[in-house]
N, C-alpha and C positions, 0 to 999 in steps of 0.2 A: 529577786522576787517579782512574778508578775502580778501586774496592778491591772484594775479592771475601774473604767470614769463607770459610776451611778450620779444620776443628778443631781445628788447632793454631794458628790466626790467621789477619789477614788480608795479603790480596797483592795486586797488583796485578795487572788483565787480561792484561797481556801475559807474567805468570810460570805463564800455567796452561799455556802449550805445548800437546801433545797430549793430546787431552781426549774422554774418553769420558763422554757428558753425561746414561748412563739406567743405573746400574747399583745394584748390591745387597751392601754386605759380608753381611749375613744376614737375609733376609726371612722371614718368619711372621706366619702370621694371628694374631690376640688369642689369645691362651691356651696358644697354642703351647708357651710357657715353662714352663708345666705339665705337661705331657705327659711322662709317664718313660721312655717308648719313645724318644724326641726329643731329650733332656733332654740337652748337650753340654756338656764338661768345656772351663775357657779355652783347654786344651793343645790340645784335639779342632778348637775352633774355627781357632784357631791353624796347626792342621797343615794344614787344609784350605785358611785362605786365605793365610797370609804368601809358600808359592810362589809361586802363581797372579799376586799382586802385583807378586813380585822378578822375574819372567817378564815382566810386563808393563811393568817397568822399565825392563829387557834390552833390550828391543824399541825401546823410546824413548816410552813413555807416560808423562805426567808428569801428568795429572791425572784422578780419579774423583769423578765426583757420583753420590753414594747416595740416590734415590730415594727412600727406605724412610719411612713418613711416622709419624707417631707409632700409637702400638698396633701397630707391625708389627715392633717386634725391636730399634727403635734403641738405642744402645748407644755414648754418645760419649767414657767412657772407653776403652774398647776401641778405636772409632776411634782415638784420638790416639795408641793405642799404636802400631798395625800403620803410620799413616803415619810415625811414627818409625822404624818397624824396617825402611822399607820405601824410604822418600823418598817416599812418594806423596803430592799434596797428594786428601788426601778434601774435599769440600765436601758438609756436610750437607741434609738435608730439614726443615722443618717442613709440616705439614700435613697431609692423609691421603691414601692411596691409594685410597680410595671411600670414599662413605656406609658402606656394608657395611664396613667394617674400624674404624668409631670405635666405641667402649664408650659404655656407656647416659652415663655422665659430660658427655660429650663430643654424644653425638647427642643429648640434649636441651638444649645450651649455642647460646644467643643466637648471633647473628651478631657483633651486637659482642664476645662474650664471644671467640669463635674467634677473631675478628680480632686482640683484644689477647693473647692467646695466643701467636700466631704472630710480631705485633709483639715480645714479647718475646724468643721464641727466637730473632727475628733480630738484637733490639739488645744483649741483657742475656746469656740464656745460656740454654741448655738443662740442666734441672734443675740440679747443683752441679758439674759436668762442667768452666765456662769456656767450653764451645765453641758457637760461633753457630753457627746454621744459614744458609744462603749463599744457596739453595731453597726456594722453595713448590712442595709436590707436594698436586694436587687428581684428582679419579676419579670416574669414572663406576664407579657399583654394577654388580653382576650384573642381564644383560637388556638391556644395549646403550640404556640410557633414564635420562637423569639424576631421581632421587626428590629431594622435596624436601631432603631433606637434603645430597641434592649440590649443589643450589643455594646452601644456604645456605653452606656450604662453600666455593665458586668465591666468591660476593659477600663472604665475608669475606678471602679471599687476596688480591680485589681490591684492598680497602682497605689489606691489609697491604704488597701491595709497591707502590701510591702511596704509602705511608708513608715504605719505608725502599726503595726502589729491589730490592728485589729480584725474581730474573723468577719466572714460573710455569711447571713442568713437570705437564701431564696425564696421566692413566693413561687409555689409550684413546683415541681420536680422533674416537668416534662420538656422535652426537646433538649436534654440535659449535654448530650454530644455538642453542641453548640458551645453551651457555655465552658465547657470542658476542654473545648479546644483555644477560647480567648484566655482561660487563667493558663494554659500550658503553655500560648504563647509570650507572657505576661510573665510567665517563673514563677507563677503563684503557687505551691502546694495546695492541691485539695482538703490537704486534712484542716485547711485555715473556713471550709466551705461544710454547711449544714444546708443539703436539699430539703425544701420545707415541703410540708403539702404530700409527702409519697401515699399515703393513707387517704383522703379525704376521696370520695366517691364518684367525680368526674375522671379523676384520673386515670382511674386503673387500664391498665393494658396499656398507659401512652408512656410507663415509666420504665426507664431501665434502668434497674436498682442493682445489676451484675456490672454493669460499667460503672457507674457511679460508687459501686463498692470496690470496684477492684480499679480504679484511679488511686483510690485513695482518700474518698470521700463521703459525709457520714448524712445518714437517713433520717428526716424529719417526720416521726410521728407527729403529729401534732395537731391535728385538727380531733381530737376525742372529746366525746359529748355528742357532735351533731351526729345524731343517730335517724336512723329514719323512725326507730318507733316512739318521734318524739311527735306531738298532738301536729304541729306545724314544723316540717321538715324542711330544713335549706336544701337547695338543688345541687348541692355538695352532699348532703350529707352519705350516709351510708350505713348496714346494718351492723346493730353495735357486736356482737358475735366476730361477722366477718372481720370488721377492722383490729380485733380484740387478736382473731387468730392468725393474722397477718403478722402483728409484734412477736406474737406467739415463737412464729416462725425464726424468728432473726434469735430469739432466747434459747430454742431450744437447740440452734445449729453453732452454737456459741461466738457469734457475731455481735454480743452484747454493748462491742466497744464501737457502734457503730451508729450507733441507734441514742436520740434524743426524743425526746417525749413532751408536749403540751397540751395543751385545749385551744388554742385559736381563739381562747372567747377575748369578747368587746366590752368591757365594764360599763360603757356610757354610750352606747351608738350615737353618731352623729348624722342626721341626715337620713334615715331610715331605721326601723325597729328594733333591728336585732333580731335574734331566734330565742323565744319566751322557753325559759327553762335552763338554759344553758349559762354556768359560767366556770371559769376557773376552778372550781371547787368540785366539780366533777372529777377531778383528777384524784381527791381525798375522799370523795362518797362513794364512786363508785370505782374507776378505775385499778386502784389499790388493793382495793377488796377483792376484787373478781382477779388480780393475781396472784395473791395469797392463798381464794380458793383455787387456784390450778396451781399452787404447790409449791412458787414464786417466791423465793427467800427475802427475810429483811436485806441480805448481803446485794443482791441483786437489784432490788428496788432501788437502796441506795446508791451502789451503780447508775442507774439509769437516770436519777434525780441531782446526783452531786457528783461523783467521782467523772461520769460523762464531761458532767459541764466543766468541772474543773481543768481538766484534757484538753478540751476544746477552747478553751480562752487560754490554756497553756502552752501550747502551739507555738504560739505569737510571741512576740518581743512586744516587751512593755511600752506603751505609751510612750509617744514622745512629750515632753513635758514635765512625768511623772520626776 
């Protein structure tokens, strides 16, 4: 049976249910936490995310993977409270969200060094917390062009999830030939790999989603919500139609087993505001709805919300440890 670490333990594939596979309890660049203008109280945090969560309960979600990769905010005593208070299972990130977001520590450390890094947070624990991370999150830097450092980065996630079976989620989806050639050189199967980001509105035209589909590797919807006809649009976002008819595409050419789906949203911004309007729960207000109305089976949905996910942490060889 494959097992999947949540931070408060692990479970089996088929207990994550509905599973949104790109999201954030509170993301920040490095230093954020510094910042006194920023600087949020546990209550502050607390009040921002524990409804949003119990909302997404409500709905019938039952599982959140937190992208967030290390230097970006993580926080897995925190985690293991809010999914107590919440039932939610969280499944953590080890890794980075780009070159651009690791500390000089980090951005001068070997590939082997990241690798057993990451090997660690997957089998032993993230600092004295207990809780494994269940994720590899890798990124492309600012400039749509992996630097070296994102290289080395991908080639050491490589290694870490043929180590321990776990998959890799990307930030971004672009210059994707790059990374496709470090997991081929690595032995890594694609299908262990979700390109994140193919959707969101800076992208388009930098993504090639026929190579990345025909390696063998699966398409990250997941930035839904940032809409441009939201009052304050992020410089991602995109019109909600278009991104809407993009999934459209991949459902109606029966590519469904290819395709993952999120919101991107940040429960507690760290270090700047967020985008006002937007969270997780877009996925249950509107998202759902507007598939249903275009004709979108319960069968289908639930494909895209569990059976996807289920697939995708199936892949993999269980955890070592478990």
């Amino acid at each position: 049976m494959t097992r999947v670490n949540t931070v408060t333990g692990p479970i089996a594939v088929e207990q994550l249910g509905f599973t949104s596979i790109h999201e954030h309890i509170g993301y920040g660049m490095p230093g954020s936490e510094l910042d006194t203008r920023w600087w949020k109280t546990p209550e502050q945090r607390y009040e921002e995310t524990i409804p949003k969560l119990r909302k997404f309960a409500e709905y019938g979600g039952q599982t959140f993977v937190d992208a967030t990769g290390i230097c970006n905010g993580r926080d897995i005593d925190y985690y293991q409270s809010i999914s107590e208070k919440t039932g939610i299972n969280i499944i953590a990130a080890t890794g980075f969200v780009g070159g651009d977001t690791a500390l000089k520590h980090f951005a001068e450390a070997s590939v082997e060094y990241l690798a057993e890094q990451f090997i660690h947070e997957l089998t032993v624990g993230i600092g004295r917390s207990g809780g494994k991370a269940g994720i590899i999150k890798v990124g492309v830097s600012r400039g749509f062009k992996m630097l070296p450092l994102d290289l080395r980065i991908y080639r050491a996630a490589a290694r870490a999830s043929l180590a321990t079976g776990a998959p890799i989620i990307t930030h971004l989806a672009v210059d994707a030939q790059s990374a496709i050639d470090v997991f081929d050189e690595e032995g890594l199967p694609l299908t262990r790999v979700l390109f994140g980001h193919a959707d969101d509105g800076v992208s388009q035209g930098k993504v090639d989603e026929e190579g990345i589909v025909g390696a063998g590797g699966r398409i990250g919807f997941d930035t839904f919500g940032y809409d441009l006809e939201l009052p304050d649009p992020p410089f991602w976002g995109r019109h909600r139609d278009e991104r809407f008819q993009h999934l459209m595409r991949y459902l109606r050419s029966g590519q469904i087993d290819k395709v993952l789906v999120a919101a991107d949203a940040n429960c507690s911004p760290l270090g700047w505001p967020g985008v006002k309007g937007h969270t997780i729960n877009y996925l249950f207000e509107q998202l759902i709805p507007d598939l249903k109305q275009d004709g979108v089976s319960d069968a289908v949905i639930d494909q895209l919300f569990v059976g996807n996910v289920v697939d995708f942490f199936s892949t993999t060889t269980p955890l070592e440890g478990e």
